[in-house]
C-alpha positions in Angstrom: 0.0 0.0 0.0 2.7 2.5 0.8 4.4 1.8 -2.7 1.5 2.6 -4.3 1.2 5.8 -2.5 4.4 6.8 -3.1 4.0 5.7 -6.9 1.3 7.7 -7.5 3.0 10.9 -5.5 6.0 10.5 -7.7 3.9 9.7 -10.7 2.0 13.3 -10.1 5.0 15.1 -9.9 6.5 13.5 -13.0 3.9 14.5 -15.0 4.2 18.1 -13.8 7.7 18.6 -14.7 6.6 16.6 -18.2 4.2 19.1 -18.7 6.2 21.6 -18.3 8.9 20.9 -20.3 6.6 19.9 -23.2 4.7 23.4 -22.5 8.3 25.1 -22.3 9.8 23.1 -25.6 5.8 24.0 -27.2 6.4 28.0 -26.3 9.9 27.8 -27.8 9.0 26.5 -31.2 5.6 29.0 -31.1 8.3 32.0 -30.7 10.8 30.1 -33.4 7.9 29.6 -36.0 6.7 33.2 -35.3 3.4 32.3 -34.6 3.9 34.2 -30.9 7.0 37.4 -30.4 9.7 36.5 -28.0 8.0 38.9 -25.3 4.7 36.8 -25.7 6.6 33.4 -25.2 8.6 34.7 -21.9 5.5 36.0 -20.6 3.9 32.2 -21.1 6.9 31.0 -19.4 6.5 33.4 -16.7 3.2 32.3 -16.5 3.7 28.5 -16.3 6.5 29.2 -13.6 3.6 31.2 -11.2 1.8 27.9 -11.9 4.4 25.6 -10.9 4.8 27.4 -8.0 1.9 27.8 -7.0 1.4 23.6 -7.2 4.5 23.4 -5.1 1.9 24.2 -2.0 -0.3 21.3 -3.8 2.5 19.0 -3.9 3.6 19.8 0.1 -0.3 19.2 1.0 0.2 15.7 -1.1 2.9 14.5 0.9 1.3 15.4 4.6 -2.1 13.8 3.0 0.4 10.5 2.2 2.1 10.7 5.5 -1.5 11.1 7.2 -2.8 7.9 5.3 0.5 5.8 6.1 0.1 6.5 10.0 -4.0 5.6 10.0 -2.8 2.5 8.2 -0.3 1.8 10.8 -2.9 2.8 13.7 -4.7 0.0 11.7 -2.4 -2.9 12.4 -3.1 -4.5 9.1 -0.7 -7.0 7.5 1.8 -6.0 5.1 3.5 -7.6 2.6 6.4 -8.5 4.2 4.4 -9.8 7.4 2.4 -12.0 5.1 5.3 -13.1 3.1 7.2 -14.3 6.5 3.9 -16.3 7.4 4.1 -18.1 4.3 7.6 -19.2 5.1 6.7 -20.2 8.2 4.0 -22.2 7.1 6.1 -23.5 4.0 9.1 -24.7 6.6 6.6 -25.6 8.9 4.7 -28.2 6.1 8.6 -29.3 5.6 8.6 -30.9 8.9 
C-alpha cells in the first residue's frame, strides 16, 4: 500500500515537470515559427513558472495527505507484505517438517 502511494505521488509530480517541459519546448517552437514574439513566449513561461509554483503548495499538501494515510494505516495494524510473506515461510518450513 505504501508503494503505491508513493508511486502515484512520484507519478504526479513527473507529470508536472513533463508538462512543463513539453509546455516550455511548445512555447519555444511558437516563438521560433513566429506564430507568438519572444515577449509573448517569456510572458507564457512566466506564467507557467507562477503555476508551478503555486502547485509546489499542492505537492507539500500531497505529501502530509500520504504521511496522514501511512500512520491511519499503521494505527490499523493491518498486514503488510512483508508480514504475510514471513507467514508463508513459516508455514512453507513448517509443512517441511
Amino acid at each position: 500500500m505504501e508503494d503505491l502511494l508513493k508511486n502515484i505521488f512520484f507519478a504526479g509530480i513527473g507529470s508536472m515537470a513533463l508538462s512543463y517541459e513539453k509546455v516550455n519546448d511548445f512555447v519555444k517552437d511558437l516563438v521560433k515559427r513566429g506564430k507568438i514574439t519572444v515577449e509573448q513566449g517569456k510572458q507564457l513561461n512566466e506564467e507557467l513558472k507562477r503555476v508551478v509554483e503555486d502547485n509546489k503548495d499542492n505537492i507539500q499538501n500531497s505529501k502530509e495527505l500520504e504521511n496522514n494515510i501511512k500512520n491511519h494505516l499503521n494505527n490499523l495494524n493491518l498486514a503488510t507484505k512483508e508480514d504475510i510473506d514471513n507467514l508463508n515461510k513459516r508455514i512453507d518450513e513448517l509443512e517441511k517438517k
